[in-house]
N, C-alpha and C positions, 0 to 999 in steps of 0.2 A: 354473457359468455358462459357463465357457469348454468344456467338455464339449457345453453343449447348441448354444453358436456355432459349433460346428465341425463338429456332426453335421445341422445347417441350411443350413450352407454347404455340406457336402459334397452335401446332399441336394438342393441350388438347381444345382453346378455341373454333380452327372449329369444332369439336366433338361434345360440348355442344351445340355450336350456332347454328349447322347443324340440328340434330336432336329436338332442343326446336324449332326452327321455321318452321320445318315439324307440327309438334303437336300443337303448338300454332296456325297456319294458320286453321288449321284441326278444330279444336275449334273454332277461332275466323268464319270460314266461316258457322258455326253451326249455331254459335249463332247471327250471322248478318242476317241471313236469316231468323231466328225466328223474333227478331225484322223488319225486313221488313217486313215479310208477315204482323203482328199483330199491326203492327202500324196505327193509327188511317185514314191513307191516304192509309194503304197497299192494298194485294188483298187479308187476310183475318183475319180484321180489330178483334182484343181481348185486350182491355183495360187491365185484369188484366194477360193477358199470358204476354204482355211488359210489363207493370207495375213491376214484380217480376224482369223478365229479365235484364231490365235496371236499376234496384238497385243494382241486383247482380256485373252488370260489373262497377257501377259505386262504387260500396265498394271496389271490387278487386282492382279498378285504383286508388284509395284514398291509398290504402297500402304503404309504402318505402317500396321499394324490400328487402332490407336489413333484417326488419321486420319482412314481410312475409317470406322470407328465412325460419330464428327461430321459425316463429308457426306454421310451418306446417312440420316444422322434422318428430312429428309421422306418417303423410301421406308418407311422403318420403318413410324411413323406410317401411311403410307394400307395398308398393309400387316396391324399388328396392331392398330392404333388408338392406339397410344402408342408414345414414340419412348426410354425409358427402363423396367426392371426386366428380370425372367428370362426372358419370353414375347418384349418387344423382341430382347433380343438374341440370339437364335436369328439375326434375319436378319442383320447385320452380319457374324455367326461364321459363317453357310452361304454368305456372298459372299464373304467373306474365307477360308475355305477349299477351296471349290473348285475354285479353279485350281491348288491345289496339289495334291488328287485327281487332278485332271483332267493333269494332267504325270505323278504317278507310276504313275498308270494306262496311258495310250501308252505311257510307258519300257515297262512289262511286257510288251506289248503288242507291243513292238516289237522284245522278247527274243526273240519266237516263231523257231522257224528255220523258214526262208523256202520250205524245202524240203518242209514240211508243206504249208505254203499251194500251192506247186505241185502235189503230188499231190492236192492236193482238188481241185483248177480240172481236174487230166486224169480225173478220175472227173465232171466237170461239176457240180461242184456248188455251189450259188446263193451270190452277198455274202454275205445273210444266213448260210446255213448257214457258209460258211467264217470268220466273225466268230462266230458263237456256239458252233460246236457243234466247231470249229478253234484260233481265238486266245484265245477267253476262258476256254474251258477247259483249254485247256495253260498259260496266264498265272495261273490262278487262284489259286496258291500267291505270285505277285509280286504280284497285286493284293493279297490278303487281308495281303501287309507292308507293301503304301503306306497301305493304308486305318488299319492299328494307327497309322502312322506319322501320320495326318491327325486320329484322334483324340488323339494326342499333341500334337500342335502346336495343338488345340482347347482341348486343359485350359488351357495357355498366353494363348492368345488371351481363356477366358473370365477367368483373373484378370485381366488386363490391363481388361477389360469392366467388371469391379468397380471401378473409378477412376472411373466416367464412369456412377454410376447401375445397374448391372447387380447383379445378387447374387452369390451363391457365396461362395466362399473366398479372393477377391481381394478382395473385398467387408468382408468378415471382416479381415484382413490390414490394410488402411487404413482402415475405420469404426471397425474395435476395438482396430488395435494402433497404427500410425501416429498418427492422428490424435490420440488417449488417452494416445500415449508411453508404449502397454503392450507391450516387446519381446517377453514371453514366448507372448502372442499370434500376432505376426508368426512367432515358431521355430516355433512349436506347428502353426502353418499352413501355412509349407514345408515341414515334417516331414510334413506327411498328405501334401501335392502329390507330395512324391519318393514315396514309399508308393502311392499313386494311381499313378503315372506308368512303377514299377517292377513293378508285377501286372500292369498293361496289356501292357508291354513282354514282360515273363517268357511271359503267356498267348500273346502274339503269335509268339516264338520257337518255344516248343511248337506253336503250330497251323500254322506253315510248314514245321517240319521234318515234321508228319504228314503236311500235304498233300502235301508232295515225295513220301512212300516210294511 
């Protein structure tokens, strides 16, 4: 039984974490690119377009996920048509981690040396090209370790999700071990998460040092 709980959970939390860090990424790359362009050093510098922007993501990042989960039920609901299970909390996790995407993305972003971006503007060449074909692909080795990093802090987010209605393996952890006072449950269940959390990682170290050579 606890076999078949654990390979359910597993299989509910790659679902949310798969699809929140497609949408989160999607977002976060939205909105880091806003902030670059508008930032007072970017290539087209708007005090109050970053202004708003960077309040915005710095309130969403202020939230406990937990928190924001519960206040944004109604958006859920008109959203997916329910404000509770695996499909709900996609959106919670994709709002709750974008702004952390979206920060560790500008960082990258902002790693670029400044001296490339110059010699692109003296050969003329457009925002666009010097943002895609300049910063994101010279950043692409720091972005591909904020994003490992963002599915990292998802797996996290969705047990927490399991408290409040959501599936997975958090789910798992307090339906079957908490709540039943079965401990071997709850081990069995941080034992997969670090396991989960360490292949991610591992894979994410190998694909940055490849992309660097």
């Amino acid at each position: 039984m606890i076999k078949e709980l654990l390979i359910k959970g597993l299989e509910e939390t790659i679902y949310m974490v798969g699809y929140s860090t497609l949408f989160a990424v999607i977002l976060g790359f939205i909105l880091a690119i806003i902030l670059i362009l508008t930032d007072e050093k970017g290539l087209k510098p708007n005090k109050f377009v970053y202004s708003v922007f960077d309040l915005i993501i710095n309130v969403l990042r202020s939230f406990p996920f937990i928190i924001l989960m519960i206040a944004i039920f109604p958006l859920t609901k008109l959203i997916v048509g329910k404000s509770i299970g695996n499909t709900a909390a996609i959106v919670p996790l994709t709002i709750g981690a974008a702004p952390f995407a979206a920060r560790v993305i500008e960082s990258a972003l902002k790693e670029v040396d400044p001296g490339l971006i110059e010699a692109a503007k003296s050969f003329g060449a457009t925002t666009p090209q010097i943002l895609f074909k300049v910063m994101i692909k010279e950043a692409f080795p720091s972005i591909a370790r904020g994003i490992i990093l963002t599915i990292i802090n998802l797996i996290g987010y969705s047990a927490m999700a399991g408290a409040i209605g959501a599936g997975g393996l958090g789910n798992v952890a307090i339906m079957y071990g908490y709540n039943r006072f079965k401990s071997d449950i709850m081990i069995y269940t941080v034992i997969v998460l670090i396991i989960v959390v360490q292949v991610i990682q591992s894979f994410g170290n190998v694909l940055y040092k490849n992309l660097n050579k």
